[in-house]
Structures are given as C-alpha cells and as structure tokens.
C-alpha positions as CSV (number, residue, x, y, z in Angstrom):
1,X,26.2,4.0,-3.4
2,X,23.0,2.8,-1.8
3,X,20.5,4.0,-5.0
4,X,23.0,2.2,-7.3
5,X,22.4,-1.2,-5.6
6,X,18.9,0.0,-4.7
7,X,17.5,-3.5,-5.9
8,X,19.9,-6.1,-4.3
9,X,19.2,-4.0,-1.1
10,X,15.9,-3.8,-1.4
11,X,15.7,-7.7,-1.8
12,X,17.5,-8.4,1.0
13,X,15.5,-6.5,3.2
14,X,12.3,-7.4,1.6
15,X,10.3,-8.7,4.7
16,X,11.5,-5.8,7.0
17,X,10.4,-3.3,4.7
18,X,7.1,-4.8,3.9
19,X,6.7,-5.2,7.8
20,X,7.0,-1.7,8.2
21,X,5.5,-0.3,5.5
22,X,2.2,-2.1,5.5
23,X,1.9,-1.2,9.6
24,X,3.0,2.1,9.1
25,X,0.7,3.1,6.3
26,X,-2.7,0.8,7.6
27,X,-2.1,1.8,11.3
28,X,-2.4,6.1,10.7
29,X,-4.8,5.0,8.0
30,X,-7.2,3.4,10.3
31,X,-6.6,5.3,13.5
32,X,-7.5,8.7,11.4
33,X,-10.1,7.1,9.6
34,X,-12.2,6.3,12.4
35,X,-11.3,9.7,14.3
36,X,-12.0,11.7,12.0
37,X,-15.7,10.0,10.8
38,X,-16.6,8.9,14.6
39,X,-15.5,11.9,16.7
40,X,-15.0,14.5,14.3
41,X,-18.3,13.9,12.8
42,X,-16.8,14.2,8.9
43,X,-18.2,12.3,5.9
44,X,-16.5,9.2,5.1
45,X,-14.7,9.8,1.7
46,X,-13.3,13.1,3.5
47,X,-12.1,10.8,6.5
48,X,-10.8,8.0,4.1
49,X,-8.5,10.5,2.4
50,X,-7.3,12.3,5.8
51,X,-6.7,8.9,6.4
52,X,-5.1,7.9,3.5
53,X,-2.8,11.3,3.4
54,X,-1.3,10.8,6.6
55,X,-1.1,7.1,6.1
56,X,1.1,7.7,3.8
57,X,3.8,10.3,5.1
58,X,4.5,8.8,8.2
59,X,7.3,6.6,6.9
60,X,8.8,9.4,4.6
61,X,9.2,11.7,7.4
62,X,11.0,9.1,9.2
63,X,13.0,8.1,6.4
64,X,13.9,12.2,6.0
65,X,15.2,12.1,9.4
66,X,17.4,8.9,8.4
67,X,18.7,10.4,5.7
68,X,19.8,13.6,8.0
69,X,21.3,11.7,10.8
70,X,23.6,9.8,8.0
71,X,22.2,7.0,8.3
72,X,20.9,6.5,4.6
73,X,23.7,3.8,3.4
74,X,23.3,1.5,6.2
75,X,20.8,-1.6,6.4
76,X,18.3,1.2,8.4
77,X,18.3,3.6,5.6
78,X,17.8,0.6,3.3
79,X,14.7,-0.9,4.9
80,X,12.8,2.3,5.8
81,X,13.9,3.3,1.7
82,X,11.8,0.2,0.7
83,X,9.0,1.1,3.3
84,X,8.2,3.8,1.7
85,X,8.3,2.3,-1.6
86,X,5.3,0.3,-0.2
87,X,3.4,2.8,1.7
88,X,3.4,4.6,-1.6
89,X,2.1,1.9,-3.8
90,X,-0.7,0.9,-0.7
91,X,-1.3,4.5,-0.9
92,X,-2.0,4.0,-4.6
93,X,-4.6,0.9,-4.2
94,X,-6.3,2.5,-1.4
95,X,-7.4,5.3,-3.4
96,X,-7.9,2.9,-6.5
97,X,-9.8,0.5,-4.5
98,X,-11.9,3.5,-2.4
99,X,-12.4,6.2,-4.9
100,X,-12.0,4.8,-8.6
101,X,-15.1,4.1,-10.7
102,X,-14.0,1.0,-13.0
103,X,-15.8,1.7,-16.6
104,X,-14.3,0.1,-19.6
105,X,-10.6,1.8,-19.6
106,X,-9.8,0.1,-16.3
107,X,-9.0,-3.4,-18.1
108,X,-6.8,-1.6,-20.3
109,X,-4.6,0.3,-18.2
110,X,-3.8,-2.9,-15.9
111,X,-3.3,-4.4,-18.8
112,X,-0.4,-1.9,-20.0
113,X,0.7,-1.8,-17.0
114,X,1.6,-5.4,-16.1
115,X,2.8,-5.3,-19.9
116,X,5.2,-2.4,-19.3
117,X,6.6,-4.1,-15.5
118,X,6.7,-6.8,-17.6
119,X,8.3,-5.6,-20.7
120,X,10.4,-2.4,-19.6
121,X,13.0,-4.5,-17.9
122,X,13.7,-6.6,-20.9
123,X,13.6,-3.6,-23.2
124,X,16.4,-2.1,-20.6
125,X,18.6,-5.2,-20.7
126,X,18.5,-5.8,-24.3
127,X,19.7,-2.3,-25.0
128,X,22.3,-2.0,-22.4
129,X,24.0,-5.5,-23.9
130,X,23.2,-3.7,-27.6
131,X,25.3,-0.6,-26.5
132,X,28.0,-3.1,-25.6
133,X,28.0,-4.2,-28.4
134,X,29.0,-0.9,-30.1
135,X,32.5,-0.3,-31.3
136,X,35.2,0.8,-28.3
137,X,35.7,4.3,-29.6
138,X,31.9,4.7,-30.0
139,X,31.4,4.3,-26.3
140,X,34.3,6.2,-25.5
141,X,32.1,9.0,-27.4
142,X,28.9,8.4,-25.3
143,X,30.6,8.3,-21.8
144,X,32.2,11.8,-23.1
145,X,29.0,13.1,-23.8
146,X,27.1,12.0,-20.7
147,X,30.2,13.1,-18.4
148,X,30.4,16.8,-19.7
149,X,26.2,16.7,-19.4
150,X,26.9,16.3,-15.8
151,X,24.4,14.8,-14.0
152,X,20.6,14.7,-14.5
C-alpha cells in the first residue's frame, strides 16, 4: 500500500524527509571526511569517498530496520522512505560535484535529463488515458495478460 501512494506520501512528509536526509548523509559525510584525512593520514579523494560511502548508508540501514520492525506503512516508514530518496540523490552530486571532470558531454546529459523528468511524466499520463481509451474487452485482455505474468 505504501509504494502505491509513494508520491502523495512522500509530499506530505516532504520537509521531514529532507530534514533527515540532508543531516544524515552531510553529518557521516563530514565527520569521516575529516577523520579519515586528519587522523588517519589518507589522501583526500580516498577520504571524500569513505566519506561519501558511509554518508550514504546510514539512513538505509535505519530504514532496513523500519521495515523489519513493521513499521514500513506508517508516517515513520514514509519519511525515512523519502530520506533515503535524498541521501541517494546528495550522494549522487557529491561525487558529480567532487570527482566529475565537466568536458563537452556534461551540457548534454543535464540537458536530457531535465528533458526526460520533464517529459517522462507526460509521456506516462498521456498513455495511461490512451489505454483508457481502448475498447472494454481489449482491456479485459491486457489485465488477463499482466495477471497470469504475475508480478515483475
């Protein structure tokens, strides 16, 4: 029930999640950063990405333990679900914004990127009110055939 509504939720619980996921990615990030080049003595890329690696895990493992206590379809579950949505995506920038060498390409690929966030929602819509659109007994067909598929 929860991954169904998975968007609504997420909404709702927008600020919590962002709360949590920004502190819980940037705090292990800069704590094991700084360990790791100060005390441990390692080069900083090597102590960016230990920094990085456990930045991003620390919410998953609690979310993990959410969904094994049962606690998955409540507003918990829901907020720690969208925390890790952005520990994942700061995850992503850090290593874009520490390690990637911009050339020519980079342009591009932001560009079909915001094209397809842009564009694959629309595409999604227009074909799900095109399949309604179909005849009665050719949707009774397709919902037939994805049943006895079973699920993905």
């Amino acid at each position: 029930m929860l991954f169904r509504s998975t968007p609504d939720v997420l909404r709702a619980n927008l600020r919590a999640s962002l709360a949590i996921g920004a502190a819980s990615f940037f705090t292990p990030f800069a704590v094991v950063w700084a360990v790791s080049a100060l005390l441990l003595g390692w080069a900083t890329p090597a102590a960016q990405m230990a920094g990085i690696v456990l930045g991003e895990t620390s919410v998953a493992i609690v979310y993990m333990t959410t969904l094994e206590a049962g606690l998955a379809g409540q507003r918990v579950g829901a907020v720690l679900l969208g925390a890790c949505f952005v520990t994942s995506t700061l995850m992503l920038l850090t290593l874009g914004v520490l390690f990637a060498h911009p050339d020519g390409w980079t342009g591009v690929t932001l560009a079909a990127t915001a094209l397809g966030m842009w564009g694959v929602p629309r595409l999604v819509r227009w074909l799900r009110v095109c399949s309604l659109r179909r005849p009665r007994r050719t949707r009774r067909i397709c919902a037939r055939e994805l049943e006895s598929a079973g699920p993905a």
